[in-house]
C-alpha positions in Angstrom: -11.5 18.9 110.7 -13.2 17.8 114.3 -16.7 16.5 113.7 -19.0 19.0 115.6 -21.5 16.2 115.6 -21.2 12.8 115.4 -24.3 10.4 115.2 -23.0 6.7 116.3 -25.7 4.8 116.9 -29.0 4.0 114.8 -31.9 6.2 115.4 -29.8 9.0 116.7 -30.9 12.6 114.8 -29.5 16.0 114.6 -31.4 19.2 112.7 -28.9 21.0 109.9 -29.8 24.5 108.6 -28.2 24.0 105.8 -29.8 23.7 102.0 -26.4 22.5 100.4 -24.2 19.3 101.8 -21.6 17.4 100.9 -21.7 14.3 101.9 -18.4 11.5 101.4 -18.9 7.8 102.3 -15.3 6.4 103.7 -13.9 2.9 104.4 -11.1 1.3 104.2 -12.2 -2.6 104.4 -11.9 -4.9 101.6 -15.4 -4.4 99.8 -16.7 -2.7 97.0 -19.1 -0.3 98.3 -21.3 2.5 96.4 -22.7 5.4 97.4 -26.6 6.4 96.5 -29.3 8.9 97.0 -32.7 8.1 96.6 -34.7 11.4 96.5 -38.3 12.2 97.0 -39.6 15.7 96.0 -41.8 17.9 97.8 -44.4 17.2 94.2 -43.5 13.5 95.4 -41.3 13.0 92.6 -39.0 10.2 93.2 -35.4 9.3 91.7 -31.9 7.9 92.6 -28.6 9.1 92.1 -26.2 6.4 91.2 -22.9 5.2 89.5 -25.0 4.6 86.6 -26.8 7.8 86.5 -24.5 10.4 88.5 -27.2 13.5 88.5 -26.4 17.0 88.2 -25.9 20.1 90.9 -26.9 22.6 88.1 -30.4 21.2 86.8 -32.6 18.6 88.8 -32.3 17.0 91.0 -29.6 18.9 92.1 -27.8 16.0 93.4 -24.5 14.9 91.8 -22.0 11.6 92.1 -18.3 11.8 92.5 -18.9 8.6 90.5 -17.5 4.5 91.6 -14.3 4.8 93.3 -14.1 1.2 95.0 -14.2 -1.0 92.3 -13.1 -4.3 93.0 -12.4 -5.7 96.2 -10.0 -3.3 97.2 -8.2 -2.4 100.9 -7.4 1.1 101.3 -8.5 4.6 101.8 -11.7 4.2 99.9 -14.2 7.1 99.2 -17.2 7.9 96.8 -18.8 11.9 97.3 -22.2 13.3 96.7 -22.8 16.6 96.3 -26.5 18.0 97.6 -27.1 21.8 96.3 -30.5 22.3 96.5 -32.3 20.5 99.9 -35.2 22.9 99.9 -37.3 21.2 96.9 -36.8 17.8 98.7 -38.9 16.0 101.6 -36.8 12.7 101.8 -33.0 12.2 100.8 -31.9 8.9 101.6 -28.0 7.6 101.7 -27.9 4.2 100.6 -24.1 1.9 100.0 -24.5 -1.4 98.6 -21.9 -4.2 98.5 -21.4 -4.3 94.6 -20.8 -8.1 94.3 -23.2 -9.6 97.2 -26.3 -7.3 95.5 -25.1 -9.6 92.3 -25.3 -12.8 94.0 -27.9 -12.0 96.3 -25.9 -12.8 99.4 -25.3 -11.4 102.4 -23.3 -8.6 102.3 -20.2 -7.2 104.7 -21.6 -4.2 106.6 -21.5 -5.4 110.2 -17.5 -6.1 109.6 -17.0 -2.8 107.5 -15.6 1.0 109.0 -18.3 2.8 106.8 -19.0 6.6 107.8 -20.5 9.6 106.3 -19.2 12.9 106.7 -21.2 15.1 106.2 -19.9 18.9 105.9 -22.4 21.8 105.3 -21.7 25.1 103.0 -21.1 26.9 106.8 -18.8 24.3 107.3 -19.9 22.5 109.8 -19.0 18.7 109.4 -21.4 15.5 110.8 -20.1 12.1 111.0 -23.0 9.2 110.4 -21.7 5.6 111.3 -23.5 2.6 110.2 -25.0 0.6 113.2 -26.1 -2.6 112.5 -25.3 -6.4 113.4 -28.0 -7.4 110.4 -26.9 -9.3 107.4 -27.8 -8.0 104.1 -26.0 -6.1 100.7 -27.8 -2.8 100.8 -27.9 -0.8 104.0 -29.8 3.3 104.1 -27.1 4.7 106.0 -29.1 8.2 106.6 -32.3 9.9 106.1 -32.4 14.2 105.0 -36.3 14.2 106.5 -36.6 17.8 105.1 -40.7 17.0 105.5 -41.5 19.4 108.0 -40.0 23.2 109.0 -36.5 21.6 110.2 -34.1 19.1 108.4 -33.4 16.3 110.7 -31.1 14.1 110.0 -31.1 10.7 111.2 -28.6 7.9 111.4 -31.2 4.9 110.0 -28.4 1.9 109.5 -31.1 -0.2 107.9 -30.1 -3.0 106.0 -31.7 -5.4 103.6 -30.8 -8.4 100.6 -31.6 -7.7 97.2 -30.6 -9.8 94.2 -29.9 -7.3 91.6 -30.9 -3.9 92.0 -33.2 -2.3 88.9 -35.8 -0.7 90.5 -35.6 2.4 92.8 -38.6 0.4 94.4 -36.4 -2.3 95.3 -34.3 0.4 97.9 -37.3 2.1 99.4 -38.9 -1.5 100.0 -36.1 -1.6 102.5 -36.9 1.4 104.2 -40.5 0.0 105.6 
């Protein structure tokens, strides 16, 4: 399917109309990448979907995970899915990937050598591709932003990247975002 929008470079934005999305992280380097959302509510409940806590599309927060498809090292056609079905009660959505094994270590991860991209594809579908942007080192990189804050969802290629030694805390992520 031809990507009727593709956002290459950080900072770039497009508005979606959409309330449901399904969004697919792809690469095919050698890394073990997972997917996350980390979620603030319009109540400002916050919360992250992860491969240790996959979520749900039919009860909150409406957010599910295909669950950890690149485990190990691995070289191939490499993908992990989430599946967004209810945008409206959310004011931040925020697509984070983190190199399994350099968040471990706390070292620097892969992303600047990496062919990671998003496609996103909405329930009209109409398809989005995000691609990371960044020369920074680090193991955890927000890939996007869902700003569904104010009338319009904007969408925003964010490629920010950050090091973390372990990852417990959903605090930890959004510490990365400022």
């Amino acid at each position: 399917m031809p990507y009727q929008s593709t956002l290459i470079t950080q900072g770039t934005e497009t508005f979606i109309t959409v309330k449901s999305l399904t969004i697919t992280m792809c690469w095919t380097s050698a890394v073990d990448l997972d997917l996350a959302a980390a979620y603030q509510t319009k109540t400002g409940r916050q919360g992250l979907v992860h491969f240790a806590e996959l979520g749900s599309t039919d009860k909150f927060p409406f957010i599910k995970l295909s669950g950890d498809q690149g485990i190990g090292d691995r070289q191939g056609n490499n993908s992990e899915t989430l599946w967004i079905n209810a945008l409206d009660d959310m004011d931040y959505v925020w697509i984070f990937c983190w190199d399994y094994g350099m968040v471990q270590t706390g070292s620097h991860g892969r992303f600047n050598d990496c062919d990671i991209t998003l496609q996103l594809i909405d329930e009209k579908d109409k398809s989005i591709q995000v691609k990371v942007d960044t020369s920074e080192m680090g193991n955890v990189c927000c890939i996007a932003t869902l700003d569904n804050s104010q009338q319009e969802t904007k969408l925003i290629n964010l490629s920010k990247v950050g090091t973390l030694r372990g990852l417990s805390k959903l605090e930890q992520l959004l510490n990365i975002l400022k």
